[in-house]
Structures are given as C-alpha cells and as structure tokens.
N, CA, C, O and CB atoms as a CASP TS submission, in Angstrom:
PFRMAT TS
TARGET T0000
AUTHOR 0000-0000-0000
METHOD Language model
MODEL 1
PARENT N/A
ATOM      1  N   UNK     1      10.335   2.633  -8.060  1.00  0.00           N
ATOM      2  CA  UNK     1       9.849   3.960  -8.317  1.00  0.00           C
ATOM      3  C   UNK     1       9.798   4.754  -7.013  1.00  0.00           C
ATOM      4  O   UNK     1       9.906   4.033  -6.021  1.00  0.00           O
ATOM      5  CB  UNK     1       8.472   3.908  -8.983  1.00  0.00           C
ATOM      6  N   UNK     2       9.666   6.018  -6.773  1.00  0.00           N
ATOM      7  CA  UNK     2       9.670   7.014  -5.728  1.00  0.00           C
ATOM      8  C   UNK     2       8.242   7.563  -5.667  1.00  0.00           C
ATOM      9  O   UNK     2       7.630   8.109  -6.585  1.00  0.00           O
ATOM     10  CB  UNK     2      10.744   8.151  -5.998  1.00  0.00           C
ATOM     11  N   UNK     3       7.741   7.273  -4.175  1.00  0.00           N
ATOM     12  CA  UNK     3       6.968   7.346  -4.262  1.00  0.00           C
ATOM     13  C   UNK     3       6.975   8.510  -3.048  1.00  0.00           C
ATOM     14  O   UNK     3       7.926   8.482  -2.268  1.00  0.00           O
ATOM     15  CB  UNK     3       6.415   6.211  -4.443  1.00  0.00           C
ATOM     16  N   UNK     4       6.130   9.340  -2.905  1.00  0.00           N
ATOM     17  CA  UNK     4       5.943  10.811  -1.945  1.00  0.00           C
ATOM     18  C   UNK     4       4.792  10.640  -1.398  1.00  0.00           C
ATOM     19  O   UNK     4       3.894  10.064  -2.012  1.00  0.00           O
ATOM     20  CB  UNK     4       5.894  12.324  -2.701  1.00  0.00           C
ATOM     21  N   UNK     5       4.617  11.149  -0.055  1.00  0.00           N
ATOM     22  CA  UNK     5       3.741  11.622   0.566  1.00  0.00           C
ATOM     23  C   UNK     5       3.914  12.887   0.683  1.00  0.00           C
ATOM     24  O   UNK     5       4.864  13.487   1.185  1.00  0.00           O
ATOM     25  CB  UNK     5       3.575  11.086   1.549  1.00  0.00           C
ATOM     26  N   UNK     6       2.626  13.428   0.032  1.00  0.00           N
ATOM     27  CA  UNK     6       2.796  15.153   0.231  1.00  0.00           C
ATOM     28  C   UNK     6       1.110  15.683   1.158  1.00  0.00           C
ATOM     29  O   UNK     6       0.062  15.049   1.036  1.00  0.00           O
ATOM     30  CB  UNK     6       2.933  16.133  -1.904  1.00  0.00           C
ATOM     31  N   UNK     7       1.243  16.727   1.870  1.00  0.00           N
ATOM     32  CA  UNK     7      -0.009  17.362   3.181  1.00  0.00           C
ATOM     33  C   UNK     7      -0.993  18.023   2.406  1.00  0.00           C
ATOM     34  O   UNK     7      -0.600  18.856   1.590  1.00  0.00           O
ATOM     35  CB  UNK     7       0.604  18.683   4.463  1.00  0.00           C
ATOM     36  N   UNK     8      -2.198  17.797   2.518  1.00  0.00           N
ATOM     37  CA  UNK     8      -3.043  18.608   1.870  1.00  0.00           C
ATOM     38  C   UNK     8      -3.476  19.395   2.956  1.00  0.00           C
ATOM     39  O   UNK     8      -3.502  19.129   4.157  1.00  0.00           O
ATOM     40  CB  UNK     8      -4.099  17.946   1.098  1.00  0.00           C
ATOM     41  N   UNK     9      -3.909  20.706   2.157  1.00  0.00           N
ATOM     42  CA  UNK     9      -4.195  21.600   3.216  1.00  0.00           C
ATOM     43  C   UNK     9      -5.854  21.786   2.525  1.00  0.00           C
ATOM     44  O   UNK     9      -6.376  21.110   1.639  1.00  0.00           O
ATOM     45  CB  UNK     9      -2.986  23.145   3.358  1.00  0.00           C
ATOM     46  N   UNK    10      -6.355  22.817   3.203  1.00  0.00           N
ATOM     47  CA  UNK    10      -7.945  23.306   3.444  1.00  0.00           C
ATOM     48  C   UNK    10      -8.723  22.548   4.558  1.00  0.00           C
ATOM     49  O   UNK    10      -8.267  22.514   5.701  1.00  0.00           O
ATOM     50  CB  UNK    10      -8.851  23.070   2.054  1.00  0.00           C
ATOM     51  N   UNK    11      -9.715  22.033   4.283  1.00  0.00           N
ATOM     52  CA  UNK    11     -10.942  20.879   4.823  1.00  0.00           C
ATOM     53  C   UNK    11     -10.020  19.944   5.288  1.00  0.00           C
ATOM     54  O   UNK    11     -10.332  19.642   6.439  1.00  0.00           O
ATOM     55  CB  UNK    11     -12.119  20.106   3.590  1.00  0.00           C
ATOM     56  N   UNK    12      -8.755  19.187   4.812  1.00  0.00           N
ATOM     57  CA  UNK    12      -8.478  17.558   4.731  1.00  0.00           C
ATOM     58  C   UNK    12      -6.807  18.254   5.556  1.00  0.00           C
ATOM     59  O   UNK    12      -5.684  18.007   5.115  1.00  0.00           O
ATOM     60  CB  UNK    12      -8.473  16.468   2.540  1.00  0.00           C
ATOM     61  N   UNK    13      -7.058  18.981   6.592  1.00  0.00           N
ATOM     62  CA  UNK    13      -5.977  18.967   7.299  1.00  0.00           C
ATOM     63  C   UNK    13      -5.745  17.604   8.473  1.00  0.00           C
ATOM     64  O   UNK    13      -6.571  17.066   9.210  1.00  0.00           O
ATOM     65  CB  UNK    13      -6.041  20.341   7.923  1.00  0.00           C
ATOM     66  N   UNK    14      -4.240  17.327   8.274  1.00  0.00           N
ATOM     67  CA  UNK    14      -3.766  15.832   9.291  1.00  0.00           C
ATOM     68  C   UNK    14      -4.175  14.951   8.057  1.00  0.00           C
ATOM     69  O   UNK    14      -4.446  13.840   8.514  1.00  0.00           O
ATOM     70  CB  UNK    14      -4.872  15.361  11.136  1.00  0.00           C
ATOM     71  N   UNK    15      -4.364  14.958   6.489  1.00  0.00           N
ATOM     72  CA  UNK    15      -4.754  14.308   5.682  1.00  0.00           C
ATOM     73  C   UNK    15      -3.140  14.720   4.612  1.00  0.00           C
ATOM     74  O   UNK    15      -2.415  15.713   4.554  1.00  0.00           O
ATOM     75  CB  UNK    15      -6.447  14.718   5.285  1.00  0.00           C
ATOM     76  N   UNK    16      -3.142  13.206   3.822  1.00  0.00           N
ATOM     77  CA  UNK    16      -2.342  13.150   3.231  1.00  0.00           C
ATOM     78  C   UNK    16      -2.213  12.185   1.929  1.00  0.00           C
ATOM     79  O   UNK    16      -2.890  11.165   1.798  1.00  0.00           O
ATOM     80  CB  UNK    16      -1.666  13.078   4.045  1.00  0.00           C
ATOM     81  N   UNK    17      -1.121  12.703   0.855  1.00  0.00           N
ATOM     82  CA  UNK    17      -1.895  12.225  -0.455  1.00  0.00           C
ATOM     83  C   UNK    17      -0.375  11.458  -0.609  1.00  0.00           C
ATOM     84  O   UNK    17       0.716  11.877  -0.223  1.00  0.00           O
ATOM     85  CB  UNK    17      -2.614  13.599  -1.886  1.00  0.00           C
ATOM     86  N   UNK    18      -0.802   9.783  -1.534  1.00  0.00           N
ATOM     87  CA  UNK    18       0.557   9.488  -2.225  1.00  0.00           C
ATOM     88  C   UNK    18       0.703   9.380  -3.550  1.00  0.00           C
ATOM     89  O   UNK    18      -0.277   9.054  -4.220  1.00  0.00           O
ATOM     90  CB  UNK    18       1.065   8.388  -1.840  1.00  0.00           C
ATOM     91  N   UNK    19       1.397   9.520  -3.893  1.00  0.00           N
ATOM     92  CA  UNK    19       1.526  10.008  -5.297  1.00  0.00           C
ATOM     93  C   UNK    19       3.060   9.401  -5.765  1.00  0.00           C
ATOM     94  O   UNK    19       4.081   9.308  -5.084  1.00  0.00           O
ATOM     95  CB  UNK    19       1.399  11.833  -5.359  1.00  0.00           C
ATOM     96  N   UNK    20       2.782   8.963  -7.433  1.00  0.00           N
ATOM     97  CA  UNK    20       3.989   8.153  -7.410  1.00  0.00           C
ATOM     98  C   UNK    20       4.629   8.169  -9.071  1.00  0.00           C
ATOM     99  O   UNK    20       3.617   8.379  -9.741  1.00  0.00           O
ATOM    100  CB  UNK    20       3.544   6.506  -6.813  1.00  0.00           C
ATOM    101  N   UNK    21       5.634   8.066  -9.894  1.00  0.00           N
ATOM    102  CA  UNK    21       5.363   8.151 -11.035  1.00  0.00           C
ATOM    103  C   UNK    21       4.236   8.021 -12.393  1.00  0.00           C
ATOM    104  O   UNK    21       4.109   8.639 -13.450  1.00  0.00           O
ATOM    105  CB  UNK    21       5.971   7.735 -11.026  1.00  0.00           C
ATOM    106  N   UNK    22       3.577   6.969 -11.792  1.00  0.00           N
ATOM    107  CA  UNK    22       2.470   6.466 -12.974  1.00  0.00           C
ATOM    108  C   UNK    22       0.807   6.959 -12.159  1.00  0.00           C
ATOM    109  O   UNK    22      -0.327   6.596 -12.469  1.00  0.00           O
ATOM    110  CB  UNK    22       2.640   4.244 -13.282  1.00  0.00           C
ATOM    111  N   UNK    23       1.351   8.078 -10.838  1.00  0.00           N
ATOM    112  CA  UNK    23       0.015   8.755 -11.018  1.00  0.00           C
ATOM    113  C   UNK    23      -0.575   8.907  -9.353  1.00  0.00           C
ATOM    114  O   UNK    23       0.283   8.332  -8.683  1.00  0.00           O
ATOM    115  CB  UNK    23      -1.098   7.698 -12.135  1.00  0.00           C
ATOM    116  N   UNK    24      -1.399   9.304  -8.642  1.00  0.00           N
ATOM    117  CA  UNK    24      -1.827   9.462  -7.098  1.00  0.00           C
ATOM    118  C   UNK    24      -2.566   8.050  -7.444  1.00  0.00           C
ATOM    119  O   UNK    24      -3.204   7.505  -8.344  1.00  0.00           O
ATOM    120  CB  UNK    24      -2.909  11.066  -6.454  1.00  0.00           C
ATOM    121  N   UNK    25      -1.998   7.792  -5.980  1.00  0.00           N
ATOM    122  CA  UNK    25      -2.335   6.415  -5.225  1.00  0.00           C
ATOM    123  C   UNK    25      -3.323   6.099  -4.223  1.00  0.00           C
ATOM    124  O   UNK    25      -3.936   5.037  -4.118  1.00  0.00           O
ATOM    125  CB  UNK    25      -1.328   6.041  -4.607  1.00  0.00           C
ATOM    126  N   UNK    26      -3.460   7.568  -3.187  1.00  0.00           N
ATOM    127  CA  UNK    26      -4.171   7.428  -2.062  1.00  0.00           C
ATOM    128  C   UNK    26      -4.345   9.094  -1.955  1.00  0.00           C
ATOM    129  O   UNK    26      -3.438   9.920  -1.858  1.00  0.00           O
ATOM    130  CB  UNK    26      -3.379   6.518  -0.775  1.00  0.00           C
ATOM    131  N   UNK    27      -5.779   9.330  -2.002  1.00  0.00           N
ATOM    132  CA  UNK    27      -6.033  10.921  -1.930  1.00  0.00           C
ATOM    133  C   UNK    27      -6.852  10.976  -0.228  1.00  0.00           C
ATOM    134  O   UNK    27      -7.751  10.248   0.194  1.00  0.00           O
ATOM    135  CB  UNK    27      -7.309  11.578  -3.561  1.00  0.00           C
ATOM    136  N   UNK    28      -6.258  11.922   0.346  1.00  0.00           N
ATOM    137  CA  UNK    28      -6.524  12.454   1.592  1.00  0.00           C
ATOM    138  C   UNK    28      -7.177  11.422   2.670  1.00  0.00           C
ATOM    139  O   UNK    28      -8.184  11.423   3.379  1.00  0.00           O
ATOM    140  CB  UNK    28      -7.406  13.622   1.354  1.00  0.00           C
ATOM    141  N   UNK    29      -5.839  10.341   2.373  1.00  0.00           N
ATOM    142  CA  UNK    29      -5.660   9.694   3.482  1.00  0.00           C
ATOM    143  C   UNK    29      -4.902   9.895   5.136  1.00  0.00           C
ATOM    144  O   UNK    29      -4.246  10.935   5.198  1.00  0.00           O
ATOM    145  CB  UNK    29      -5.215   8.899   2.909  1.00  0.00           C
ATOM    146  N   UNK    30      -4.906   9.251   6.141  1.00  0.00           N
ATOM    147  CA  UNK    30      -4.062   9.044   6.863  1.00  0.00           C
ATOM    148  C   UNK    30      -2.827   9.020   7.070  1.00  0.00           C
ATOM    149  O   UNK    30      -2.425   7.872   6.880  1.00  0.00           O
ATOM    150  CB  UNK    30      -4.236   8.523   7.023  1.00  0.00           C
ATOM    151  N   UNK    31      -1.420  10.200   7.578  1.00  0.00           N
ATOM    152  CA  UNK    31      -0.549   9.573   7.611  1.00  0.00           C
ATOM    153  C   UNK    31       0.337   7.815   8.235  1.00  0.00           C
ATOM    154  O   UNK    31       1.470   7.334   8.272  1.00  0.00           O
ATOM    155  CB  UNK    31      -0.338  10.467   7.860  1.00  0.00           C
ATOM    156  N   UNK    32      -0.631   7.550   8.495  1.00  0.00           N
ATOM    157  CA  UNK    32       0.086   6.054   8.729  1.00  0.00           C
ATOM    158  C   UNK    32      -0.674   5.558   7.618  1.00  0.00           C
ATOM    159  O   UNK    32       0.125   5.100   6.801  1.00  0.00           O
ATOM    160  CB  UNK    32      -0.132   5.113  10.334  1.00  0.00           C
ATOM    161  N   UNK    33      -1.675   5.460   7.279  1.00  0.00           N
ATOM    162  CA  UNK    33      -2.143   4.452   6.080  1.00  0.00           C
ATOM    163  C   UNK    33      -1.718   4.700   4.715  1.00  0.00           C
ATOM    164  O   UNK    33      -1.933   3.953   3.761  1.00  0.00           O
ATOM    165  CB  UNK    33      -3.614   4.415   5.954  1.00  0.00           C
ATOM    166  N   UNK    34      -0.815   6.313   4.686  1.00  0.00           N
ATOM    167  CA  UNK    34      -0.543   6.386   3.525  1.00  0.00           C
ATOM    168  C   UNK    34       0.901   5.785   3.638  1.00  0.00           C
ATOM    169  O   UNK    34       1.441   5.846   2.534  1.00  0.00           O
ATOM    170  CB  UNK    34      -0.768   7.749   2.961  1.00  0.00           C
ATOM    171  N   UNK    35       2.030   5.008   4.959  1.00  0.00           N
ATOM    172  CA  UNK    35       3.088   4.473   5.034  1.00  0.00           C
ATOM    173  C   UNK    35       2.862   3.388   4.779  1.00  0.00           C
ATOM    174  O   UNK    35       3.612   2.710   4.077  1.00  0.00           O
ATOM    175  CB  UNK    35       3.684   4.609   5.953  1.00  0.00           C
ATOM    176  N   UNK    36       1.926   3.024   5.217  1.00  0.00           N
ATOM    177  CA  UNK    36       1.840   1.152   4.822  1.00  0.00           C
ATOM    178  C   UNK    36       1.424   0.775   3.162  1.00  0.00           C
ATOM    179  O   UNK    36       1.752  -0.253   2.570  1.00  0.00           O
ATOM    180  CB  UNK    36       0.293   0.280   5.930  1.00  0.00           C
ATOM    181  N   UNK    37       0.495   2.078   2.532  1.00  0.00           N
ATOM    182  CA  UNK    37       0.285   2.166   1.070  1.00  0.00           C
ATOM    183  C   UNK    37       1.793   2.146   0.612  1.00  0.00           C
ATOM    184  O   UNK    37       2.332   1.165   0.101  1.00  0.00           O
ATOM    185  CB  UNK    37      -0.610   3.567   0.562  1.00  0.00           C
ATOM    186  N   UNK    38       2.246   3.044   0.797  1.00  0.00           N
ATOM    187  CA  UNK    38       3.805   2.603   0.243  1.00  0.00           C
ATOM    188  C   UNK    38       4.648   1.771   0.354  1.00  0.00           C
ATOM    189  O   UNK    38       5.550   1.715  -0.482  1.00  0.00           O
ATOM    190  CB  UNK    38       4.532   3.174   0.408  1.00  0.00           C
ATOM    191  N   UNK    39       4.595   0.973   1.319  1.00  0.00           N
ATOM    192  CA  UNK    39       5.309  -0.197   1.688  1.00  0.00           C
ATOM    193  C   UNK    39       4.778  -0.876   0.716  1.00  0.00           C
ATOM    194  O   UNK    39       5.493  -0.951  -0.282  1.00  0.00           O
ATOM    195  CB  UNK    39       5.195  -0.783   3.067  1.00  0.00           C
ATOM    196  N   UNK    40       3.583  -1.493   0.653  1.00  0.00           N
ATOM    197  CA  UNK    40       3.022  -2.175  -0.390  1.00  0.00           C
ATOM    198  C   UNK    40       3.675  -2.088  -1.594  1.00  0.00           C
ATOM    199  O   UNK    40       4.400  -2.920  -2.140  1.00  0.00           O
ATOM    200  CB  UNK    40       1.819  -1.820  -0.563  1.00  0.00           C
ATOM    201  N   UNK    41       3.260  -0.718  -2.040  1.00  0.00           N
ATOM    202  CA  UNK    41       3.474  -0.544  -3.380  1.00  0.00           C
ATOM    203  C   UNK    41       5.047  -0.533  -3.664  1.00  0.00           C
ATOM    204  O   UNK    41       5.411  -0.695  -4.828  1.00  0.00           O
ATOM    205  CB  UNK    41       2.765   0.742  -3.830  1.00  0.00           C
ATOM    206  N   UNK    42       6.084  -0.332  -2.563  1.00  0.00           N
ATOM    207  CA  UNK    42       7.100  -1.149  -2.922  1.00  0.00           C
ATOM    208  C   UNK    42       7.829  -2.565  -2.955  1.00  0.00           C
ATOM    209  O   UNK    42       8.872  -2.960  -3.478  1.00  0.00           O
ATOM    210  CB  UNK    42       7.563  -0.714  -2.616  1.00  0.00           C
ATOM    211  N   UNK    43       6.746  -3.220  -2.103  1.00  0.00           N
ATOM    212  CA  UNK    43       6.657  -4.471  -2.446  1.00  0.00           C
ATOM    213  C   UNK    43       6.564  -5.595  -3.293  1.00  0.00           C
ATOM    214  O   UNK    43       7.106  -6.664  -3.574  1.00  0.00           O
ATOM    215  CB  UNK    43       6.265  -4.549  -2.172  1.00  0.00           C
ATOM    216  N   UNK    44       5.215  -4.531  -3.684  1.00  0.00           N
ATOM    217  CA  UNK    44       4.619  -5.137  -5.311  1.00  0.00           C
ATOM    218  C   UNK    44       5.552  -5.070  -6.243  1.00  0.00           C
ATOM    219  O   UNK    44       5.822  -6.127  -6.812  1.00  0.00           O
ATOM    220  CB  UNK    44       3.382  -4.309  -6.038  1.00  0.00           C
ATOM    221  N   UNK    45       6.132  -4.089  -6.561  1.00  0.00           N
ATOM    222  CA  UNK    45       7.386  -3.676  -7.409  1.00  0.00           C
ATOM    223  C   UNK    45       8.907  -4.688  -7.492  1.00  0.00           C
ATOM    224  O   UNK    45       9.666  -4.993  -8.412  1.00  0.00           O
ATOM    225  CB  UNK    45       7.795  -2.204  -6.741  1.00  0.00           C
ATOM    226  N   UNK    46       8.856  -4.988  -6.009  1.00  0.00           N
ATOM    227  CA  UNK    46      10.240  -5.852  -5.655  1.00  0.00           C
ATOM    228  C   UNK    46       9.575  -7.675  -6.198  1.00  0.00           C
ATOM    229  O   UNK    46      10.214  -8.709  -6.004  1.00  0.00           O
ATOM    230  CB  UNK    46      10.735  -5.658  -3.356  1.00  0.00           C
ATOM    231  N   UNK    47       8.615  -7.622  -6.667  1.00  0.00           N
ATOM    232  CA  UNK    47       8.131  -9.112  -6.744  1.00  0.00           C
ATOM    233  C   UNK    47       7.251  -9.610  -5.306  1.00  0.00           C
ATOM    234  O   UNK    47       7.363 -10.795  -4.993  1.00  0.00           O
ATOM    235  CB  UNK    47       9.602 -10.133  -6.942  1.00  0.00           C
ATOM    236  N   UNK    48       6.693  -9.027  -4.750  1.00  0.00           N
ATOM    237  CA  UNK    48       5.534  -9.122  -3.579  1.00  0.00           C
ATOM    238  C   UNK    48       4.165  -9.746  -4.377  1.00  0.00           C
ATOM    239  O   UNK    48       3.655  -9.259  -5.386  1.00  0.00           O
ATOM    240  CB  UNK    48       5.145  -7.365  -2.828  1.00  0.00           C
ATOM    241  N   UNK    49       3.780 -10.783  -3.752  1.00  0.00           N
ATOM    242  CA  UNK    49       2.430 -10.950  -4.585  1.00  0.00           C
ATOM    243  C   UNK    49       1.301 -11.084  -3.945  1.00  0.00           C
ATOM    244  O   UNK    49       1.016 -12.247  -3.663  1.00  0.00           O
ATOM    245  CB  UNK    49       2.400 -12.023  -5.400  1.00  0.00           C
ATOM    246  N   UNK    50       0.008  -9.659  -3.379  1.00  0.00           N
ATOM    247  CA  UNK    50      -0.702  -9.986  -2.123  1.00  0.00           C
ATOM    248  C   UNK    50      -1.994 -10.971  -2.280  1.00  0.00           C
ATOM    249  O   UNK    50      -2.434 -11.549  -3.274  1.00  0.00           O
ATOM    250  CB  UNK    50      -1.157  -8.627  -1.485  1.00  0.00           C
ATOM    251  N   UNK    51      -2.382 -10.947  -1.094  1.00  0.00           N
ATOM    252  CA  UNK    51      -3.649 -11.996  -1.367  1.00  0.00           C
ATOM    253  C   UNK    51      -3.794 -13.270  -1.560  1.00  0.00           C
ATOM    254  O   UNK    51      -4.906 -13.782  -1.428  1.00  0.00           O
ATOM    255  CB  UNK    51      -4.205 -11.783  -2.269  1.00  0.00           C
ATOM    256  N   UNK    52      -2.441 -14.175  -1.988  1.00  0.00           N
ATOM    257  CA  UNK    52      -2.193 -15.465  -2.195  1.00  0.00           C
ATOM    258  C   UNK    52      -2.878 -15.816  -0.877  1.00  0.00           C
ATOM    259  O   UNK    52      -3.355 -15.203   0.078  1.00  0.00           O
ATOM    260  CB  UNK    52      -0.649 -15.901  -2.461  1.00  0.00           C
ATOM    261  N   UNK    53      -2.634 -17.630  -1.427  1.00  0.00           N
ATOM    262  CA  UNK    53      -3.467 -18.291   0.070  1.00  0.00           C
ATOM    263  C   UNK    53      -2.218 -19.434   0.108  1.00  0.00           C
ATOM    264  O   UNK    53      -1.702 -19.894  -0.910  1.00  0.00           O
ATOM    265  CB  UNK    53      -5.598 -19.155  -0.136  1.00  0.00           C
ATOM    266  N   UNK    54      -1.748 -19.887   1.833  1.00  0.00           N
ATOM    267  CA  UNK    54      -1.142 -21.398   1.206  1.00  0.00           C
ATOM    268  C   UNK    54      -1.162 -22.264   0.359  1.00  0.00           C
ATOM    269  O   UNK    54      -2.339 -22.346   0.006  1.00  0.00           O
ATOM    270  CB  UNK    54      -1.215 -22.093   1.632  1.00  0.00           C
ATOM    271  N   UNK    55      -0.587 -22.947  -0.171  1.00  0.00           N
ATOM    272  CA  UNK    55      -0.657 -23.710  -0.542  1.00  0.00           C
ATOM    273  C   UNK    55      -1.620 -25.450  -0.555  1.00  0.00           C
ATOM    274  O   UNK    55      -1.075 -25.991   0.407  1.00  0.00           O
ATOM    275  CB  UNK    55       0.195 -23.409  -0.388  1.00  0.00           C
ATOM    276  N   UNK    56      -2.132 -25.960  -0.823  1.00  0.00           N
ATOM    277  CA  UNK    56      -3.222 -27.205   0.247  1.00  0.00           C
ATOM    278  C   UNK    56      -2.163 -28.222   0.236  1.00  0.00           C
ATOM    279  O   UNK    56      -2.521 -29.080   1.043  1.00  0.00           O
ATOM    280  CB  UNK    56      -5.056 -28.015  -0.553  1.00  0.00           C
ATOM    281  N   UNK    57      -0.874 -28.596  -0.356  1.00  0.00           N
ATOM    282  CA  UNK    57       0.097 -29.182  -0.784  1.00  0.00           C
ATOM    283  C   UNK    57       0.236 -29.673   0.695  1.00  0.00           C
ATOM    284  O   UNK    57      -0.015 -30.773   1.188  1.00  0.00           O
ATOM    285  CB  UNK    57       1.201 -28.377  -1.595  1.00  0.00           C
ATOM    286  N   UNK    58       0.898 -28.070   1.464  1.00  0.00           N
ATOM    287  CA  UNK    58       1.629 -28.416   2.680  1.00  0.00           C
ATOM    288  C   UNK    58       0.783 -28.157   3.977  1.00  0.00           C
ATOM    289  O   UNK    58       1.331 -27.927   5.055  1.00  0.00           O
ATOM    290  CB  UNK    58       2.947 -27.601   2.729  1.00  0.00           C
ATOM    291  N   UNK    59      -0.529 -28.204   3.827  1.00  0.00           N
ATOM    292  CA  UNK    59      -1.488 -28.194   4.430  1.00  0.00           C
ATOM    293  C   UNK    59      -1.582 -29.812   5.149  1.00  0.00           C
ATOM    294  O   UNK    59      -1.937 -30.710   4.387  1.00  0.00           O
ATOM    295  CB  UNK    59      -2.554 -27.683   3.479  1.00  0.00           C
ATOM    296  N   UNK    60      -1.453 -29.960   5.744  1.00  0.00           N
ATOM    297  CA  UNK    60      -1.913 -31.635   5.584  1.00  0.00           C
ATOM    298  C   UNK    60      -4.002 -31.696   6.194  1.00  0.00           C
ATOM    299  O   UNK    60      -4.652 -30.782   6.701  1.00  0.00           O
ATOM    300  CB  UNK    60      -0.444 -32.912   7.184  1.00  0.00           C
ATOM    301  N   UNK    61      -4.337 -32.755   5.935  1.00  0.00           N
ATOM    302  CA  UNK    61      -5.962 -32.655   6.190  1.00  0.00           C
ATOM    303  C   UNK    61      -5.800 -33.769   7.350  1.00  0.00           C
ATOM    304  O   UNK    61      -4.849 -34.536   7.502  1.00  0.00           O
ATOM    305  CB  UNK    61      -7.206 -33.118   4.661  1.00  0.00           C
ATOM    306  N   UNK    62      -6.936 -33.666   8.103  1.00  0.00           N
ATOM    307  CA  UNK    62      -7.390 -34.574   9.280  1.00  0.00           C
ATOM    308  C   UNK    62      -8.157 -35.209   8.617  1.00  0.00           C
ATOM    309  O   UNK    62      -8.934 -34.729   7.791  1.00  0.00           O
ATOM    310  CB  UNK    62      -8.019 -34.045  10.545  1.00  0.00           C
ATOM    311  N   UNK    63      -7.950 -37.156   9.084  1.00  0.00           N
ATOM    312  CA  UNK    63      -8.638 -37.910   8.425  1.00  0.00           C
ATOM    313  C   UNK    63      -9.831 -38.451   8.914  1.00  0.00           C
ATOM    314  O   UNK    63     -10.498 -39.211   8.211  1.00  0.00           O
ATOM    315  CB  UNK    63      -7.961 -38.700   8.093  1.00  0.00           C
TER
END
C-alpha cells in the first residue's frame, strides 16, 4: 500500500502526519519518526513480524 507523509500547518509546525489507504497512522508526529513508521508499516505488509523473541531452541543454557 502507499503510504504519504503530508506537513501540518498551524500550532504543529516541523510536525507531520502518515496516512495510508485503510486510514492516518501517526498524527503530528516527527519527520523522522514518521520514516521509520513507514518502514514498519511496510514491513509488516511484506511479511515482517515485530516483537518476536529468539527462539530458546538455539539458545543453548549454561549448566
């Protein structure tokens, strides 16, 4: 999906909104935090899955 960063103006100037087909994502944020919001959210989209933890499989433990 296409996702935009567009400038809000008034009060929330150097502030910026993302907004994306299924609706705004990030209201009068940061332009860098609203780049990394999008990275994400095209991540998520490509099969990205956040928050996981290793595995304990390939962890090995001290005995």
């Amino acid at each position: 999906m296409p996702y935009k960063k567009t400038k809000l103006s008034g009060n929330n100037k150097g502030k910026v909104r993302v907004s994306g087909p299924s609706g705004v994502h990030a209201k009068a944020t940061t332009p860098k935090k609203a780049e990394a919001q999008m990275r994400l959210l095209q991540a998520v989209e490509h099969g990205f899955k956040s928050g996981g933890k290793k595995s304990k499989s390939k962890i090995k433990k001290k005995k």
